[in-house]
MDAnalysis code that builds the backbone (N, CA, C; Angstrom):
import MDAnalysis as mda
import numpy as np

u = mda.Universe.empty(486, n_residues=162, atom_resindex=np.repeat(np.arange(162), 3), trajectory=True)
u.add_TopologyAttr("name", ["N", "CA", "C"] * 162)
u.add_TopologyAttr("resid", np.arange(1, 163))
u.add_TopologyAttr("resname", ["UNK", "UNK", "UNK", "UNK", "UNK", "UNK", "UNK", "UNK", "UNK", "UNK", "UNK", "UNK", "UNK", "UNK", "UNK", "UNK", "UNK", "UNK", "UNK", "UNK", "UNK", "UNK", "UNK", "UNK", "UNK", "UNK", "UNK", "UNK", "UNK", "UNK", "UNK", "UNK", "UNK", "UNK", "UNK", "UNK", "UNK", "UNK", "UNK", "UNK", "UNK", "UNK", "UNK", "UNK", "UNK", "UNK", "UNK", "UNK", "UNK", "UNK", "UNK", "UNK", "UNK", "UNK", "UNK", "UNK", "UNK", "UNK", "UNK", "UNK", "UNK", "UNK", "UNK", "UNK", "UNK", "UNK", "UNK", "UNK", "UNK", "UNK", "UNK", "UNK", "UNK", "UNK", "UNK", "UNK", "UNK", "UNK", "UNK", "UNK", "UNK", "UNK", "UNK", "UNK", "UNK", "UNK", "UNK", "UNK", "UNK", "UNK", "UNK", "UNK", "UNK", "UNK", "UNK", "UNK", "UNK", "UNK", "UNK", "UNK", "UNK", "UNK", "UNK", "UNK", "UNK", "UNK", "UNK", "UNK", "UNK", "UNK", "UNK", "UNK", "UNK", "UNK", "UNK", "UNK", "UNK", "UNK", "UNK", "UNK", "UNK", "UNK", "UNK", "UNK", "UNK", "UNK", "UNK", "UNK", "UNK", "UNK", "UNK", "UNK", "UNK", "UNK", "UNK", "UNK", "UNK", "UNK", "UNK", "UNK", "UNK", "UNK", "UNK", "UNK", "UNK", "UNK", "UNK", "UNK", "UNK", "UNK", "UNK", "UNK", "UNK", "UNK", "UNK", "UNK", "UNK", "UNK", "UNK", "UNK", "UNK", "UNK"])
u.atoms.positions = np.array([
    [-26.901, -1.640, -16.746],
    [-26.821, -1.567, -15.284],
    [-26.552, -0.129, -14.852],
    [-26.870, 0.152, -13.487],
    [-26.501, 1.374, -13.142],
    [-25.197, 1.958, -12.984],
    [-25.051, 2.911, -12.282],
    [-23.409, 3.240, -12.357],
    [-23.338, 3.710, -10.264],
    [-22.517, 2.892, -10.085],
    [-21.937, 3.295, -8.472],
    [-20.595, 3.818, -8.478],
    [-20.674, 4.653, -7.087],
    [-19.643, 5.270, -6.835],
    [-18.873, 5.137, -5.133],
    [-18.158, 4.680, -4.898],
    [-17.830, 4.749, -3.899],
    [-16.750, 5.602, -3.339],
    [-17.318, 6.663, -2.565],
    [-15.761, 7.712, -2.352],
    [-15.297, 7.125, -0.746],
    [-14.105, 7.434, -1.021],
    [-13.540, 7.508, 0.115],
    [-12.221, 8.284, 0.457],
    [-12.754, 9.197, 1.417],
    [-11.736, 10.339, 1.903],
    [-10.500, 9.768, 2.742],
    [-9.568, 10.092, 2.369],
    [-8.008, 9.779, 2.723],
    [-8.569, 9.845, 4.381],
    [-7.514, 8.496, 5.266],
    [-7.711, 8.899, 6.491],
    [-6.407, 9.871, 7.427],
    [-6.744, 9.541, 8.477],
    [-6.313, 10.864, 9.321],
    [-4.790, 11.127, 8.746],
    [-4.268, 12.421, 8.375],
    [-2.713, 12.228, 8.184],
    [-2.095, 12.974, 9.327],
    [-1.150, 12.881, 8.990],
    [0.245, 13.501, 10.482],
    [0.877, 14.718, 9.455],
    [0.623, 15.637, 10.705],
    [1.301, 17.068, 10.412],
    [2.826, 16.999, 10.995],
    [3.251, 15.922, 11.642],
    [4.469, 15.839, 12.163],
    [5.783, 15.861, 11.512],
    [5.464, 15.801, 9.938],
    [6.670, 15.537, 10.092],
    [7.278, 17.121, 8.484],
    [8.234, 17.176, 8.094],
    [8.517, 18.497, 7.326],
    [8.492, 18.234, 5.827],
    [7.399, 17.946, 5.323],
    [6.827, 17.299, 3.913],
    [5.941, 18.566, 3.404],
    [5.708, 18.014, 2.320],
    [5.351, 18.901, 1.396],
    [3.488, 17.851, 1.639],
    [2.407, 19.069, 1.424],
    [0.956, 18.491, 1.433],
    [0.578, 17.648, 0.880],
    [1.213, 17.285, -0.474],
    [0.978, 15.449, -0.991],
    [1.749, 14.628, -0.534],
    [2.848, 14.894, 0.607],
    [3.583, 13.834, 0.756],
    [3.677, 13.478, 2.283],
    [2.240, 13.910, 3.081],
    [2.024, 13.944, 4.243],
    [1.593, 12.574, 4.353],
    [2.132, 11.654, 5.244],
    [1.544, 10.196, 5.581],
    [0.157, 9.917, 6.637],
    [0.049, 9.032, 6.810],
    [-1.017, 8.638, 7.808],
    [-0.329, 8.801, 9.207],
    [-1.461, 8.946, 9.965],
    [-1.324, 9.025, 11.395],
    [-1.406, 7.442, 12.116],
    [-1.315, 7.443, 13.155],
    [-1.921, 5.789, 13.828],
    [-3.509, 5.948, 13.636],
    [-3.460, 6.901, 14.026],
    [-5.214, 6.983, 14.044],
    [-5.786, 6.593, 12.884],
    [-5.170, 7.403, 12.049],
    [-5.659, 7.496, 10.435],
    [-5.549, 5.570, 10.215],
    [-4.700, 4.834, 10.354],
    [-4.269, 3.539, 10.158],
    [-5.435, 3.025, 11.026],
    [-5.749, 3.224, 11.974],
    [-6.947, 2.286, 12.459],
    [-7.995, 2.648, 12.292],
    [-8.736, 4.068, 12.079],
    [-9.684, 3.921, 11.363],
    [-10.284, 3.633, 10.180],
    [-9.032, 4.015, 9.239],
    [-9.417, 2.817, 7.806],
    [-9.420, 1.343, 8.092],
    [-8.605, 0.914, 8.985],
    [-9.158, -0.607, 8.957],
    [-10.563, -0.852, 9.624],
    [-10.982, 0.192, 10.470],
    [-11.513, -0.107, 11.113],
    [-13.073, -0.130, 10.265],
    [-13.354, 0.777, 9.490],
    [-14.054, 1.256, 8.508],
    [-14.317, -0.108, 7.216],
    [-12.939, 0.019, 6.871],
    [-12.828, -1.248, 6.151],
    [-13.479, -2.740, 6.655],
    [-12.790, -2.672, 7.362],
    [-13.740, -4.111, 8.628],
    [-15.478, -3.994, 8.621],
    [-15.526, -3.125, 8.594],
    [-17.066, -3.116, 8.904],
    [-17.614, -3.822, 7.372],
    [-17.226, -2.821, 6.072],
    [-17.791, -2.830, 5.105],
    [-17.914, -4.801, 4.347],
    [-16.903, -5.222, 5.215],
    [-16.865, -6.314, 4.902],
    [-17.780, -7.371, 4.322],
    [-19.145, -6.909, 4.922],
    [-20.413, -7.318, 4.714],
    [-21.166, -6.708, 4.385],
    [-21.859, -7.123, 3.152],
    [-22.794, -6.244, 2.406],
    [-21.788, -4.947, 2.000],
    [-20.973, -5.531, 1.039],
    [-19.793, -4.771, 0.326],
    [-19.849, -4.912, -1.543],
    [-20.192, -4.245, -1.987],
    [-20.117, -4.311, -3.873],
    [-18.855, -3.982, -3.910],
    [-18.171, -4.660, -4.607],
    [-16.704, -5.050, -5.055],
    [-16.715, -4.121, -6.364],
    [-15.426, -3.021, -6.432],
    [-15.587, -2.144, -7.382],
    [-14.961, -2.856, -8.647],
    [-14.966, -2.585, -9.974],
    [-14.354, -2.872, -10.980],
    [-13.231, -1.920, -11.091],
    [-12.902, -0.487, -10.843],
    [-11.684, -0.105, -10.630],
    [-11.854, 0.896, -9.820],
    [-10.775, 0.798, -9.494],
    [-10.375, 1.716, -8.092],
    [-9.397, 2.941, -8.556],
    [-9.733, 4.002, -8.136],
    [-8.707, 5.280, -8.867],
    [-8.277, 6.283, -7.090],
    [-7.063, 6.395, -7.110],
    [-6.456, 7.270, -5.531],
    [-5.746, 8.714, -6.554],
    [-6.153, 9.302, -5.296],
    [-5.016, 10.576, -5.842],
    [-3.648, 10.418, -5.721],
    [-3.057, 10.977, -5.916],
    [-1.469, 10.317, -5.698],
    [-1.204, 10.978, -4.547],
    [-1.432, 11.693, -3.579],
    [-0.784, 12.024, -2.469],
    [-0.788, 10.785, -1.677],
    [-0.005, 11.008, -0.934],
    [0.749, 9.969, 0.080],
    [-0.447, 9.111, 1.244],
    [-1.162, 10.305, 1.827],
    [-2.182, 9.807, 2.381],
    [-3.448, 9.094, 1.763],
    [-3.492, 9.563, 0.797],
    [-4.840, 8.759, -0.025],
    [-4.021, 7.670, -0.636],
    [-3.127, 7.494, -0.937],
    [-2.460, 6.022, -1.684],
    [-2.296, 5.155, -0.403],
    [-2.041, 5.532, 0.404],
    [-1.806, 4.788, 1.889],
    [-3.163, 4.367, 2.092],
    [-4.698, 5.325, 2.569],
    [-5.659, 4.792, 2.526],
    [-6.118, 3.779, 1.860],
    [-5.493, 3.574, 0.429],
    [-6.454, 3.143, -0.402],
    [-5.655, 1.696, -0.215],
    [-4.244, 1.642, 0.131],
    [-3.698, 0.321, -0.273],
    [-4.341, -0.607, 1.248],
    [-4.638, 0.287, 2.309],
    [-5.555, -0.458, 3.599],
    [-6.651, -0.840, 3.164],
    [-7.568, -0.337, 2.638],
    [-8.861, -0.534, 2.194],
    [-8.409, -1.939, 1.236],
    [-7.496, -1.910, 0.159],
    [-8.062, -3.389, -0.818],
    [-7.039, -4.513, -0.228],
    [-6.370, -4.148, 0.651],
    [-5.654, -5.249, 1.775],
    [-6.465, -5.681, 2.392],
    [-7.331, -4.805, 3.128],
    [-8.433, -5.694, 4.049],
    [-9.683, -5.979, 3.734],
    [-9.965, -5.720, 2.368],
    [-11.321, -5.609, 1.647],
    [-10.633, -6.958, 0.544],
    [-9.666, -7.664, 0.307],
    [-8.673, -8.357, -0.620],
    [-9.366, -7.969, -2.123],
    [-9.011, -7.004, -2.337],
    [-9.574, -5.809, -3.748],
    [-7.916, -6.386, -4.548],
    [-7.373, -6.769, -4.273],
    [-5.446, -6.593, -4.941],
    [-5.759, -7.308, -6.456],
    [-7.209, -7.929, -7.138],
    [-7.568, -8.546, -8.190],
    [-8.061, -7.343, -9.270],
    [-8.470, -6.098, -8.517],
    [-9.528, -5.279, -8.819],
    [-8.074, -4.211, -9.829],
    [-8.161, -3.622, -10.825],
    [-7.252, -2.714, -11.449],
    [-7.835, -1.261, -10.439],
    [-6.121, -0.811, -10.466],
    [-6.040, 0.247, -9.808],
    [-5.429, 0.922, -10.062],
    [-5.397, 2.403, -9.813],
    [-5.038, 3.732, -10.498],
    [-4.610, 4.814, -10.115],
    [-3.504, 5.680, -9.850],
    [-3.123, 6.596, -9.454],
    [-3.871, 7.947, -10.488],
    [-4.225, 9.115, -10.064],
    [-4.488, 9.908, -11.158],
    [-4.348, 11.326, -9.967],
    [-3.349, 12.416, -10.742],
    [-3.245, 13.884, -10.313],
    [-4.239, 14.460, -10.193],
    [-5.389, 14.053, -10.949],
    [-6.353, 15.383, -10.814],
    [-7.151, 14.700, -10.107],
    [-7.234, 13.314, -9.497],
    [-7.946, 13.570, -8.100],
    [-7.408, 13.725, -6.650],
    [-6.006, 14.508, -6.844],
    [-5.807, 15.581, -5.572],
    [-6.368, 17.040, -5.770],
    [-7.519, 17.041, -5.477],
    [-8.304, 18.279, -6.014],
    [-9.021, 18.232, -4.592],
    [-9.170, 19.520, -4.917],
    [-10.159, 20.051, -3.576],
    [-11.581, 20.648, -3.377],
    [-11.876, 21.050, -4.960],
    [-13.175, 21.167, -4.908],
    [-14.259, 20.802, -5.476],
    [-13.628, 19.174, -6.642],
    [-14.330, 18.453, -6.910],
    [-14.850, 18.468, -8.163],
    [-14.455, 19.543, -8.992],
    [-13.892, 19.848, -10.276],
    [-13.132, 18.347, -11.089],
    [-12.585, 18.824, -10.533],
    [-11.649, 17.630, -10.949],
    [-12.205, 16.134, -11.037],
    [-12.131, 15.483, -9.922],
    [-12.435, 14.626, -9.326],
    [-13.847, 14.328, -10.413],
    [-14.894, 15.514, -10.513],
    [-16.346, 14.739, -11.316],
    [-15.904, 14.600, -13.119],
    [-14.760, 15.236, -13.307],
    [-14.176, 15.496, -14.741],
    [-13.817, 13.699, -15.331],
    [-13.171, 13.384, -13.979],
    [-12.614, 12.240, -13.849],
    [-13.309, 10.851, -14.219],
    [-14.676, 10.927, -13.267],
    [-15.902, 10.237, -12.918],
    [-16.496, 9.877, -14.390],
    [-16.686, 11.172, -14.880],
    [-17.543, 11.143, -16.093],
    [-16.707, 10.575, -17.371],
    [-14.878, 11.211, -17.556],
    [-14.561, 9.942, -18.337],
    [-13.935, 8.806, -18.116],
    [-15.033, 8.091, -17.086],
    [-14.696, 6.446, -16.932],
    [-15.496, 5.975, -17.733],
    [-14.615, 4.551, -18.219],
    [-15.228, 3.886, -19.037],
    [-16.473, 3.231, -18.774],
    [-17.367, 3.058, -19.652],
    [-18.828, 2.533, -19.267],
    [-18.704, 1.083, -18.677],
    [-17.724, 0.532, -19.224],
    [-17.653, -0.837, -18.679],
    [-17.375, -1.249, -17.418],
    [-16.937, 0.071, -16.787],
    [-17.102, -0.147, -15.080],
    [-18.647, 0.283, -14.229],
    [-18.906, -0.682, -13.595],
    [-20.821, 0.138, -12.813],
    [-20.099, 0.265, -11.487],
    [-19.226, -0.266, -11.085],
    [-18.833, 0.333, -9.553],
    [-17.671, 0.611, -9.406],
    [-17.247, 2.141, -9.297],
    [-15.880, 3.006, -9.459],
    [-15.607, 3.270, -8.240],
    [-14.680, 3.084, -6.935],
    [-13.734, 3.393, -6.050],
    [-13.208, 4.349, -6.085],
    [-13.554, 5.834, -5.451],
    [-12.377, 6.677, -6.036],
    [-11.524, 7.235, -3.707],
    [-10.688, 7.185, -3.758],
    [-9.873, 8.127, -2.518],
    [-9.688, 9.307, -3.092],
    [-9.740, 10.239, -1.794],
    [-9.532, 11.391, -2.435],
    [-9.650, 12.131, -1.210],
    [-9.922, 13.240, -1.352],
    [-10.153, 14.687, -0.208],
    [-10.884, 15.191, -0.387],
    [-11.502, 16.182, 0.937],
    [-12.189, 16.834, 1.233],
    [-11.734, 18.661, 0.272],
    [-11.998, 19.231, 0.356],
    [-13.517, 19.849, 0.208],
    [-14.826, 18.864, -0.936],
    [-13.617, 18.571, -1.858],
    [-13.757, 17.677, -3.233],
    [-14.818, 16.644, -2.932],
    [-14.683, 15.948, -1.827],
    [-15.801, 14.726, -2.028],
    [-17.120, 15.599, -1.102],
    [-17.182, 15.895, -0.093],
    [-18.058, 16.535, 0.421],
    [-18.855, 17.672, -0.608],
    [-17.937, 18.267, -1.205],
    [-19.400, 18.643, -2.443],
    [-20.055, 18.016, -3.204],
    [-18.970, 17.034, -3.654],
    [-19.618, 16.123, -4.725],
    [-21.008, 15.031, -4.327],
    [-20.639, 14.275, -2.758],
    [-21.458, 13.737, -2.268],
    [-23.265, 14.386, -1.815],
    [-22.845, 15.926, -1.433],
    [-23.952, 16.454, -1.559],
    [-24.556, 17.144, -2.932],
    [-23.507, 17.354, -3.967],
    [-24.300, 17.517, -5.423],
    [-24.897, 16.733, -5.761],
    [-24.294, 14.964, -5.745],
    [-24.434, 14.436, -6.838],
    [-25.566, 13.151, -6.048],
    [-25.159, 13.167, -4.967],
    [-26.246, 12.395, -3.714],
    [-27.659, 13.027, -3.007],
    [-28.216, 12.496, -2.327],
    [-29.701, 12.591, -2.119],
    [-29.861, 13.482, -0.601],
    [-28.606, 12.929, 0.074],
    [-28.561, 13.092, 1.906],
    [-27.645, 14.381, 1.953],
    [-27.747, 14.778, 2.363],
    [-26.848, 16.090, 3.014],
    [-26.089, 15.825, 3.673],
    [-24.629, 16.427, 3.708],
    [-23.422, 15.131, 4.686],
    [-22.443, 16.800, 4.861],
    [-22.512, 17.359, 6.169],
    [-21.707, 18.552, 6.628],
    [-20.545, 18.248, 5.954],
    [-20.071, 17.224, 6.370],
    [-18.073, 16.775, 6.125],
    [-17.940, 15.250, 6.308],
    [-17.660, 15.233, 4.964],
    [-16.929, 13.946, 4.698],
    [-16.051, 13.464, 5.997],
    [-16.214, 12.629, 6.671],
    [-14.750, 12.911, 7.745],
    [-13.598, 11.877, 7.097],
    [-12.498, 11.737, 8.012],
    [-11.421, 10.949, 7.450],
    [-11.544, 9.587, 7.645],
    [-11.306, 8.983, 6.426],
    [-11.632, 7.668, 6.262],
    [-13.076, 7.084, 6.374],
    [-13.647, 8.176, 5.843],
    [-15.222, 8.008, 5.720],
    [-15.495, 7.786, 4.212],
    [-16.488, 7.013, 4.154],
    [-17.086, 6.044, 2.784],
    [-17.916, 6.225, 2.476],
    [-18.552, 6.933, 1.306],
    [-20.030, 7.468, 0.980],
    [-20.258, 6.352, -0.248],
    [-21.371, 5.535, -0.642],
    [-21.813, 5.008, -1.624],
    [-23.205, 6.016, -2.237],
    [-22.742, 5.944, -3.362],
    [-23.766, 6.941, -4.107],
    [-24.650, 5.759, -5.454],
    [-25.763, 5.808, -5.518],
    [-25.970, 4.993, -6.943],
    [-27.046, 5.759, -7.811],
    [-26.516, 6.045, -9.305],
    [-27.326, 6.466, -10.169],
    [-27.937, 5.516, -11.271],
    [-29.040, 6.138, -12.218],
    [-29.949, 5.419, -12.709],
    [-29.352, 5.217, -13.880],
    [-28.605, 6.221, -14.470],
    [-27.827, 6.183, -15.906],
    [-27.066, 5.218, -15.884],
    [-26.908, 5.103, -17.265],
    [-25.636, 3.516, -17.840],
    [-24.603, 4.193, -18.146],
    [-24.457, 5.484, -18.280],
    [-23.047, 6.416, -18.726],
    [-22.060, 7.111, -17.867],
    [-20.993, 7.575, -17.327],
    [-20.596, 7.785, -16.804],
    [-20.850, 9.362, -17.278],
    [-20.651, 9.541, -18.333],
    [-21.102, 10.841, -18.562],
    [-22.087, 11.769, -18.494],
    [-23.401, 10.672, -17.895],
    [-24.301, 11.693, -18.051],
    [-25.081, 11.731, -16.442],
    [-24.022, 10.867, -15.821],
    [-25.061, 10.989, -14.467],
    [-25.101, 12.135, -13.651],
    [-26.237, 12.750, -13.227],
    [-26.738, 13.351, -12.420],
    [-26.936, 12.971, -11.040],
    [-28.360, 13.501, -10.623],
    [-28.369, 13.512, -8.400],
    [-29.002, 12.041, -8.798],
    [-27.922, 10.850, -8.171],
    [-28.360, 9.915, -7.747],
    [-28.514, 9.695, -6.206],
    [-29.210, 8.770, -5.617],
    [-28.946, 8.101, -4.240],
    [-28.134, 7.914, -3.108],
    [-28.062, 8.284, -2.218],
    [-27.252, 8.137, -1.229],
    [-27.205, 7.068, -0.604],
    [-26.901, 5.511, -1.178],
    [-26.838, 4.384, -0.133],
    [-26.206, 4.388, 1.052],
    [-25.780, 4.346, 1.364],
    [-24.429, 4.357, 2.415],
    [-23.314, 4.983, 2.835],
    [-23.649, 5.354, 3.975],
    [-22.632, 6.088, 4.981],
    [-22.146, 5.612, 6.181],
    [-20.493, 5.697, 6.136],
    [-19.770, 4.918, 7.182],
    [-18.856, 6.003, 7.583],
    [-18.909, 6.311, 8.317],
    [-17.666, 7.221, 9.308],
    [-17.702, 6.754, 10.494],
    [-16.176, 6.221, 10.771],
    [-15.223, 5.577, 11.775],
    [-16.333, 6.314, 13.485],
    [-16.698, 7.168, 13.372],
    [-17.235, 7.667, 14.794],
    [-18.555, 6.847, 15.223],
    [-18.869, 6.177, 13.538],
    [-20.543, 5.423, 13.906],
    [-19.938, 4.346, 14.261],
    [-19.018, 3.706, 14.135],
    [-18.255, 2.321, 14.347],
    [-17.602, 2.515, 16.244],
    [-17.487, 3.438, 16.664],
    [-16.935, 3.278, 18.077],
    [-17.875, 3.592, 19.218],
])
């Protein structure tokens, strides 16, 4: 089978309060546009086999909205440091050693990081990932290691939803 990817960029966080950059929370906003995002995907949704967040505060927050309202809480899930990365280094290091036995990988994460990756490794050209935006990518390879520019299925950002 092929190998999918579903990114999704942490949503909106709050500069309000005197935290350190991984330990910045969600905004209200940020909270309703992941559900709101989430809600949509509801239909005509591929259910990942594992789900991996960066550990900052805002992407673990995103991600626990997304399999609350997506009911993912069956699906194994994963904290990992090196996808708080920013330029996507990381993050494809990550990608490539997943195990083959997953074809549809979930990853949260951040921008600069997914916005390159989505236009390296995808078909469509996408300026900026926005927050709490969901790119589905699908490649032809069975390896996690060896995939290249696959497909750009699907794009959801909270602004096409209002």
């Amino acid at each position: 089978m092929s190998k999918i990817i579903q990114f999704i960029r942490h949503a909106k966080s709050s500069w309000q309060f005197n935290v350190t950059d991984h330990d910045r929370p969600l905004k209200k906003r940020g909270v309703k546009d992941a559900k709101l995002v989430s809600n949509h995907l509801k239909t005509n949704f591929l259910k990942p086999n594992l789900i991996l967040s960066s550990t900052a505060n805002r992407a673990k927050s995103t991600a626990m909205l997304f399999v609350d309202n997506l009911k993912l809480k069956n699906i194994h899930f994963e904290q990992k440091k090196a996808l708080y990365d920013f330029s996507g280094d990381s993050v494809l290091e990550v990608i490539k050693n997943c195990d083959d036995t997953v074809d549809v990988l979930m990853i949260f994460g951040h921008n600069y990081a997914l916005t390159n990756l989505c236009n390296s490794l995808g078909n469509t050209t996408i300026d900026n990932v926005t927050t709490s935006g969901f790119i589905q990518l699908e490649f032809e390879q069975n390896s996690w290691k060896n995939i290249k520019k696959g497909k750009t299925t699907k794009i959801v950002f909270p602004k096409h939803l209002k």
